[in-house]
C-alpha positions, 0 to 999 in steps of 0.5 A, a space after each residue: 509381513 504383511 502390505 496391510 502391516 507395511 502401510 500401517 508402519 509407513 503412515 505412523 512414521 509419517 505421522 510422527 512429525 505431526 504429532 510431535 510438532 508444536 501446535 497453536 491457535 492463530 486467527 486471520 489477522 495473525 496469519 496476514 501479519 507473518 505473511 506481510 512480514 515476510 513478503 518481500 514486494 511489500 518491503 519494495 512498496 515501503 521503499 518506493 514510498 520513501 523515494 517519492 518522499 525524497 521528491 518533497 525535498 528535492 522541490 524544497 531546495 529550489 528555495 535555497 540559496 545559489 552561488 555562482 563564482 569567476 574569475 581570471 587574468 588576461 593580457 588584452 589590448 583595450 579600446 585605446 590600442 593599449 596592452 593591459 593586463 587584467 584580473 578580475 573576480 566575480 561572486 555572487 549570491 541568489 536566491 528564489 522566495 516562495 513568492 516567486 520573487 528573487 533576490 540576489 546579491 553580486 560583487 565584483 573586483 578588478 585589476 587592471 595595468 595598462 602600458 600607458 594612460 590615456 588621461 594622466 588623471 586615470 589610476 594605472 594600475 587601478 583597483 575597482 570593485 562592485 557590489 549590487 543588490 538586485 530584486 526581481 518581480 516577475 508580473 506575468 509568468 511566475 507570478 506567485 511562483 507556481 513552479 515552486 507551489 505546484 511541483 510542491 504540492 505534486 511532490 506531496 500527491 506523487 507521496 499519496 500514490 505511492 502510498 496508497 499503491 503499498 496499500 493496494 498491494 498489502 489489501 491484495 496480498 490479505 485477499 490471497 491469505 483469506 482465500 488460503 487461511 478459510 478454506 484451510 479453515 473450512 478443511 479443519 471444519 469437515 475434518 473435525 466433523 468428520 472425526 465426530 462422525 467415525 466416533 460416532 460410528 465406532 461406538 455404534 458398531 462397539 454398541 452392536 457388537 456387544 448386542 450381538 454376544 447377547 444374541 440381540 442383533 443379528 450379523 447384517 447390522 455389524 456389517 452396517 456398522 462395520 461399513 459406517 466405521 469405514 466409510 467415515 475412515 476413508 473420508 477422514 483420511 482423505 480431509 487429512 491430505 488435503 488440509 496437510 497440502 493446505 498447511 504446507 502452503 500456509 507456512 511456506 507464505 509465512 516463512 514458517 518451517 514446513 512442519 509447523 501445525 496451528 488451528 485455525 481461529 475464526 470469528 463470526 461476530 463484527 461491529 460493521 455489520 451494525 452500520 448501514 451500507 451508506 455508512 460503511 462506504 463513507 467510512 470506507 472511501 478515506 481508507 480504499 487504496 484505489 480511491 486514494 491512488 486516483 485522487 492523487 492522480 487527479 492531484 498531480 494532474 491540476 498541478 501539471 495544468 497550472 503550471 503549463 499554463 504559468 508557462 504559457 504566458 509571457 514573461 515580464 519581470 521587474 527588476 530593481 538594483 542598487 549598490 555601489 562602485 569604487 575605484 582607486 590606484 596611483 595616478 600622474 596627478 597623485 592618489 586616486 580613491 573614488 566612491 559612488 552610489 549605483 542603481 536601476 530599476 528595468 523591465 525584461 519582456 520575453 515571448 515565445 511565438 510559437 506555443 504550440 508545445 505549450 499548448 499541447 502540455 496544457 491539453 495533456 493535462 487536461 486529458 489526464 485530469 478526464 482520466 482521473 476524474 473518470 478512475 475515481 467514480 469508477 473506483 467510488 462505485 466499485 467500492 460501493 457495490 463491494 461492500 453493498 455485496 459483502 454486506 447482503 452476503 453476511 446477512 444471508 449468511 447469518 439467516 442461513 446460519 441460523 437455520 441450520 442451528 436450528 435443523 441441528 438441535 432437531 437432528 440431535 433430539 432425532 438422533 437421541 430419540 432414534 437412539 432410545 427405540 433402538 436400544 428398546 429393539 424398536 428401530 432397524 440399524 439402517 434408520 439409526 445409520 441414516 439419523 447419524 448421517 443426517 446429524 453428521 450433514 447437520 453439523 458439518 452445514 454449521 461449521 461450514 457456514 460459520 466459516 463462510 461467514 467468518 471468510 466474508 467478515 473478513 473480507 468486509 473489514 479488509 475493503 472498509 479499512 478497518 481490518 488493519 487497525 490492530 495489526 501490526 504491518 510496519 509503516 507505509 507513510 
């Protein structure tokens, strides 16, 4: 058996999966869907938005209610030098409104037996309880309860960041499959070209052989022919290696089994390039990831700044309480059962003189504040030189598109012209051959060129936003 025969056997038999593998049509957006889906970082980035959303919750409760409870029982000495037994239960109840105020509720019981009285007139053992409801206003710090305001709104702006991080990274993961789905696509392309032109090379040397039994061509055009037919083979071949690399690839990113075929499907038509540059990027900035993440930033850098400075002030608060006592027992004098009304209204200053710390915090805050302010022009004009960029691109793209459908029609009507003389015996083999191959860079220059510009639509509709409108990615909020 001959090498020739043994290499024919072997790429038949590599070809058989090939051939027997389901093959389908997918666009661009399709091909991202199964990536992201399977793409485990994303799942991560979903996670870390549903944590930062717990934050919200957590600032949330500082709201809510508080109980504090004690209790005990002692043998104790009193200030009269008599040994008494004491137990006693406290219970209380507070909370903080959203106005920074507090409210609370407390209660207290106590028992107490002493040896011996002091005052016949004194229950021994006496019962005695206390309930107060107390009110506190903070005048200075806390005022308006920015702790609670501001660690809310942080909470909500760190959601944001989280947010807008999944999608930077959900844009990052569709500008690596652009790369890969468009040059696959751009492969597909050549080789479909390429497959034309060894058809049109075979029938040429079919159409010079025939020529030849009738004595109307001579062996010098055969072999012409016969070195199109292989020339064409051999690039045909070659474009069938690497796309087979590109598929490989492409399905290993989608969790596809390695042997899956699709074609690739593009677009060259899009609604965005209607609109105006200014247009685009006002559109684009409510949806651009970087954009939103340094908002955010900013966000949570106001909040930490007023609230260092709430901290930075002294602390004065109000507090008003009322509420009642009694006491009863037996005592020498007889039973003893007494009730009373009880209130206060005070003030509690507190200053720390040193704010040194605190003034540190506030110049952080202030600092990362720049930053932020800093990131988001910097991301603004990122944004619009990029869709300015792609923009140009397409409308370059489009113009040399067009021109090149022209130059087309001319190399086919040239073709078909050439066609006709030598068919006549009024043109030389070599001069068809150079038609042909002036036919093939033709249509293999629009095919490239629509690919080029379906890749840069896309990349347009990924940095405006609108590319995920349709898809179907799961939820990041």
């Amino acid at each position: 058996m001959s090498a020739r025969s043994v290499m024919g056997g072997l790429v038949l038999l590599l070809s058989l999966p090939v051939a027997q593998a389901e093959e389908q049509t997918l666009g661009f957006e399709r091909v991202v869907e199964k990536i992201l889906g399977h793409y485990p970082s994303l799942e991560v980035a979903r996670l870390q938005v549903q944590r930062s959303r717990e934050e919200i919750a957590r600032v949330e409760s500082q709201l809510g209610w508080e109980m504090a409870s004690d209790g005990g029982v002692s043998h104790d000495v009193s200030v009269f030098g008599t040994p008494t037994d004491r137990a006693d239960v406290n219970l209380s109840l507070e909370r903080q409104l959203e106005s920074g105020h507090r409210v609370g509720v407390s209660g207290n019981y106590t028992y107490e037996d002493s040896a011996f009285t002091v005052n016949p007139e004194f229950p021994n053992p006496s019962h005695s309880t206390q309930l107060d409801l107390n009110y506190r206003i903070p005048l200075k710090q806390g005022e308006d309860n920015p702790a609670y305001t501001e660690s809310l709104a942080g909470a909500a702006a760190g959601v944001e960041a989280e947010r807008a991080a999944a999608q930077a990274l959900r844009n990052d993961i569709a500008n690596q499959a652009l790369d890969l789905f468009y040059a696959k696509a751009l492969s597909e392309a050549r080789l479909n070209s390429a497959r034309e032109a060894l058809n049109n090379a075979r029938r040429l040397q079919e159409y010079i052989a025939d020529r030849r039994e009738l004595g109307l061509a001579e062996e010098k055009d055969s072999l012409q022919a016969e070195a199109q037919v292989r020339a064409q083979q051999t690039a045909l071949e070659q474009l069938e290696m690497g796309l087979e690399q590109q598929q490989i690839a492409l399905n290993r990113l989608m969790g596809e089994p390695w042997q899956r075929r699709y074609r690739s499907v593009v677009q060259v038509q899009s609604q965005l390039i209607e609109q105006r540059v200014e247009a685009l990027v006002d559109q684009a900035e409510a949806r651009y990831p970087p954009l939103q993440q340094n908002r955010a930033r900013l966000e949570v850098t106001e909040t930490v700044l007023h609230r260092s400075r709430d901290q930075r002030k002294d602390q004065l608060d109000l507090i008003f309480s009322v509420g009642s006592r009694t006491r009863s027992g037996d005592a020498t004098t007889g039973s003893v059962n007494e009730q009373d009304m009880a209130g206060q209204i005070r003030f509690e200053y507190r200053e720390s003189l040193n704010k040194q710390g605190l003034d540190a915090e506030v110049r952080q805050a202030q600092l990362d504040r720049t930053i932020a302010i800093q990131e988001i022009r910097r991301a603004r004009d990122e944004l619009t030189y990029g869709v300015a960029s792609l923009v140009q691109e397409i409308n370059a793209a489009r113009r040399a598109l067009d021109s090149s459908r022209r130059r087309l029609q001319s190399e086919q009507d040239k073709y078909r012209e050439a066609m006709q003389r030598y068919r006549q015996g009024r043109e030389q083999t070599d001069r068809l051959i150079q038609f042909d191959n002036e036919l093939n860079d033709a249509r293999l220059t629009v095919a490239e060129l629509e690919v080029e510009l379906a890749r840069r639509l896309s990349a347009l509709r990924i940095l405006h936003g609108s590319f995920w409108a349709t898809l179907d990615t799961g939820e990041l909020r």
